[in-house]
C-alpha positions as CSV (number, residue, x, y, z in Angstrom):
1,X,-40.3,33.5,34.0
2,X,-37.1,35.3,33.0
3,X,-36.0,33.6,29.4
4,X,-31.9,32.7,29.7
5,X,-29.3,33.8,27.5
6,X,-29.3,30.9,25.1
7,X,-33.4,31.2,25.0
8,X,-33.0,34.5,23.7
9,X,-30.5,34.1,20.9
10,X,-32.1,34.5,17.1
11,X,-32.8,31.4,15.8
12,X,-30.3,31.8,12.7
13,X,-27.5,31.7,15.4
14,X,-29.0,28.2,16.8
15,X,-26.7,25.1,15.3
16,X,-28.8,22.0,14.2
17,X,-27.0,19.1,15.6
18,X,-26.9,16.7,12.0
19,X,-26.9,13.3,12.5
20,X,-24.0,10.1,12.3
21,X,-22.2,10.4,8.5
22,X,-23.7,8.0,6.2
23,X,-20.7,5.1,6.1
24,X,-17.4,5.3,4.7
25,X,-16.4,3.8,1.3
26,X,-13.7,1.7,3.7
27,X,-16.8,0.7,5.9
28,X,-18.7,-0.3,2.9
29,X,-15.9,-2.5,1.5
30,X,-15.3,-4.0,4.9
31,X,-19.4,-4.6,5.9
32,X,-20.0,-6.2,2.5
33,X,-16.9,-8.1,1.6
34,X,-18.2,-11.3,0.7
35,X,-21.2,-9.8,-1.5
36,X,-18.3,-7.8,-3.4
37,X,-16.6,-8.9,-6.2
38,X,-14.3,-6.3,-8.5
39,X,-13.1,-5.7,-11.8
40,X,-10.8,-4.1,-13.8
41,X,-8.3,-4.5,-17.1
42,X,-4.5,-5.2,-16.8
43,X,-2.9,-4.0,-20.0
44,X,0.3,-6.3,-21.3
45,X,2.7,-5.7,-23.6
46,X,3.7,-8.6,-25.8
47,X,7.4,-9.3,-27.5
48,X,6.2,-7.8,-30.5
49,X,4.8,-4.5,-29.2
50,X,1.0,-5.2,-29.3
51,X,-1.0,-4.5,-26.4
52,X,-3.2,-7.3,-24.9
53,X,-5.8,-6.7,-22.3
54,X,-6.4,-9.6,-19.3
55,X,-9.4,-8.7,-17.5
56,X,-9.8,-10.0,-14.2
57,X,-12.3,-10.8,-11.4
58,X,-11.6,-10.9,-7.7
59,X,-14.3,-11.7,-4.8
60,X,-13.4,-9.6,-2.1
61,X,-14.3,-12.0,0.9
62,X,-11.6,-14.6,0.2
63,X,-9.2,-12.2,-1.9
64,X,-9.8,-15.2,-4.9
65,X,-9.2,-14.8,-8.6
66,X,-12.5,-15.3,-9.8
67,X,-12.2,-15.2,-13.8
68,X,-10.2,-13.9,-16.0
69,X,-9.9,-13.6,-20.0
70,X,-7.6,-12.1,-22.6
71,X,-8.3,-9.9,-25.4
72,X,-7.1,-7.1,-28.0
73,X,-10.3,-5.3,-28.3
74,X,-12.5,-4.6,-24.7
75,X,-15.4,-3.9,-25.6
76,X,-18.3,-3.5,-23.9
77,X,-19.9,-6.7,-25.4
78,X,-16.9,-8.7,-25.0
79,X,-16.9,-7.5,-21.3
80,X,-20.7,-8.5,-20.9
81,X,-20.5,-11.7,-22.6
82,X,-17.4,-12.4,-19.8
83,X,-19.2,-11.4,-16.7
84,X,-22.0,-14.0,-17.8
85,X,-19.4,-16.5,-18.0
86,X,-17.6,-15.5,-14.3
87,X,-21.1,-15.6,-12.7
88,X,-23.6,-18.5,-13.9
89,X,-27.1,-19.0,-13.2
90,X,-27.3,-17.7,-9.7
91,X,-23.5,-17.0,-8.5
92,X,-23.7,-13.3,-9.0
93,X,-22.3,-11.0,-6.2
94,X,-24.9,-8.4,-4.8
95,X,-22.0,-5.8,-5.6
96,X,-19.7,-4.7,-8.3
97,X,-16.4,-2.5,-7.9
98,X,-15.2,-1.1,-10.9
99,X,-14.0,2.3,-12.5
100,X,-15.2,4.7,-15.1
101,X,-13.4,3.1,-17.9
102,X,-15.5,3.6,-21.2
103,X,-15.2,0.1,-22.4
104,X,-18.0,-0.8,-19.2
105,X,-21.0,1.1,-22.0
106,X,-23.9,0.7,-21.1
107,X,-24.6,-2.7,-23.0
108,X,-22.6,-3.7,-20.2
109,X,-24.3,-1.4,-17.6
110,X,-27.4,-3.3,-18.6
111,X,-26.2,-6.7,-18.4
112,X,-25.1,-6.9,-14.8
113,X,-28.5,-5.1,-14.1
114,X,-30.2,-8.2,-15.2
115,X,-28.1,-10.1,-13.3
116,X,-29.0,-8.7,-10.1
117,X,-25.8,-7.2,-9.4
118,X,-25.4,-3.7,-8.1
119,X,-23.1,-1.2,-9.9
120,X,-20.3,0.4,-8.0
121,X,-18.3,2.6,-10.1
122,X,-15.6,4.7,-8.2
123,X,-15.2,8.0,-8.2
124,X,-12.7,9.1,-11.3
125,X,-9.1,9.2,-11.2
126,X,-9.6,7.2,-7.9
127,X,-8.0,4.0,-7.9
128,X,-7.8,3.6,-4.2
129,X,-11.6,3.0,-4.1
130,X,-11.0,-0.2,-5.9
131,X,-8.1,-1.8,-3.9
132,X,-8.6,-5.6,-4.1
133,X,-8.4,-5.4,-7.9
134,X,-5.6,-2.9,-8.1
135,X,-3.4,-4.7,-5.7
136,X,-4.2,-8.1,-7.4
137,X,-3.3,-6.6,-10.3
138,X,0.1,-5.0,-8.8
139,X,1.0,-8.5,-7.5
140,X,0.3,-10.2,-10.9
141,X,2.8,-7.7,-12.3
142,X,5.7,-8.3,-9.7
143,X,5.2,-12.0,-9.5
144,X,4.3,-13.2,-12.8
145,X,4.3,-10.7,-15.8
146,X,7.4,-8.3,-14.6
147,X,9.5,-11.9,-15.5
148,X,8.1,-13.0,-18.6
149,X,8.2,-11.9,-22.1
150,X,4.4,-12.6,-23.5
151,X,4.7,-13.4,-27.2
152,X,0.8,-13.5,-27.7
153,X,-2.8,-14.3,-26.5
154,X,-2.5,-17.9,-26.1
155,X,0.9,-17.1,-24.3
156,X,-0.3,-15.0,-21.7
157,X,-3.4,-17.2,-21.4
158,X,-1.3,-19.9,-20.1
159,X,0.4,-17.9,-18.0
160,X,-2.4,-16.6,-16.1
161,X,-3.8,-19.7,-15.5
162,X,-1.1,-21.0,-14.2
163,X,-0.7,-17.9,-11.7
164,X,-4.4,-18.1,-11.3
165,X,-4.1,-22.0,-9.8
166,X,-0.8,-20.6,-7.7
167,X,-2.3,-17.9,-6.6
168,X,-5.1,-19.4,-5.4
169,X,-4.0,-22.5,-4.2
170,X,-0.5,-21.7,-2.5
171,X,-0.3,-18.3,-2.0
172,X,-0.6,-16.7,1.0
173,X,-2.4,-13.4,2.5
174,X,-1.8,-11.8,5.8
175,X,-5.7,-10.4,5.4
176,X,-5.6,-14.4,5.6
177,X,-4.3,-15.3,8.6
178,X,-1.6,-16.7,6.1
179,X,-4.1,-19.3,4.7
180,X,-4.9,-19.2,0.6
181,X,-8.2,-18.0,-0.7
182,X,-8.9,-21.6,-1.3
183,X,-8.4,-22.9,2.0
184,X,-5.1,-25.2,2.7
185,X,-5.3,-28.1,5.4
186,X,-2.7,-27.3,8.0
187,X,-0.1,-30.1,7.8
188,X,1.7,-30.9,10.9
189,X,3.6,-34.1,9.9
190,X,5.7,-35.8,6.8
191,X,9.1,-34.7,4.7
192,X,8.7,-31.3,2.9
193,X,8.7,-31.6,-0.8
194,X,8.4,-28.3,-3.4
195,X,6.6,-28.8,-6.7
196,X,7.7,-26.0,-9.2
197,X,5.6,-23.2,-10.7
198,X,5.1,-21.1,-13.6
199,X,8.5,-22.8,-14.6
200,X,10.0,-22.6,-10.9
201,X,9.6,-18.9,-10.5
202,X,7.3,-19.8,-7.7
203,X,7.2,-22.9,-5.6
204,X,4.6,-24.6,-3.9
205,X,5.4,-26.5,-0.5
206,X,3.7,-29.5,1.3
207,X,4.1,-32.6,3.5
208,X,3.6,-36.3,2.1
């Protein structure tokens, strides 16, 4: 039987047909939201030029400020001893999203191993791999800090918890359908009132 042209080509000229790409980061993020919860440090000035660092915690399923906590000094004990306060007893996400900062040592590394949690460090120089965290920390900036001189720890303390009740309460995300990350009963009836926040620089609205 007379071998055709494409039986008779050498076989370092034959292609191997690879299989599907493993999944994208974006796939990942999307597939595993609500087992994802991300990290990362927000550095703030203060009045008197110190630097303070407010490390924060967002789930990625409801978009929710998780924890945060204020400090001069990151380090990678201080960050431990936080993530065992974020996640008690059996609350810990199946993934964390963080970057390559040196403060997460391996003290740290160690800690959320015992907790069960996967680590997910992004690539370096990368920030787009961590986008919940970076844009939570973007709109803490425009909405909150970018208005307020911080004269200390205890300062910016209250300040974040104040944003963190707003932002989770009232606010609202398109990713959301417009609802909060703690969900808000629609209200369809009674007079509007506004209740002031973080000294009226936001407001939050509802019927009575």
């Amino acid at each position: 039987m007379a071998r055709s042209a494409s039986d008779r080509r050498p076989a370092s000229a034959i292609r191997i047909r690879r299989g599907p790409p493993s999944q994208s980061w974006r796939t990942f993020l999307r597939n595993h939201a609500d087992a994802i919860a991300a990290i990362d440090l927000c550095v703030v000035p203060t009045l008197t030029f110190e630097r303070l660092f407010a490390f924060l915690v967002v789930g990625h399923g409801r978009r929710q400020l998780l924890w945060f906590a204020v400090t001069r000094n990151p380090s990678a004990e201080w960050l431990t001893q936080q993530m065992a306060e974020a996640f008690p007893w059996n609350t810990a996400p199946t993934y964390l999203v963080r970057d390559n900062d040196r403060a997460y040592g391996q003290a740290f590394q160690r800690r959320i191993r015992a907790m069960g949690i996967r680590d997910r460090p992004i690539s370096p120089r990368s920030p787009w791999q961590n986008p919940y965290a970076e844009r939570l920390i973007g709109t803490l900036r425009r909405e909150c800090l970018d208005h307020v001189l911080i004269v200390g720890e205890r300062h910016l303390r209250r300040m974040l918890a104040s944003y963190s009740s707003y932002y989770n309460e009232s606010r609202t995300h398109l990713a959301l359908e417009k609802d909060a990350p703690l969900r808000r009963a629609i209200q369809r009836c009674g007079a509007i009132i506004t209740t002031p926040i973080l000294s009226g620089l936001h407001h939050r609205y509802a019927r009575i």
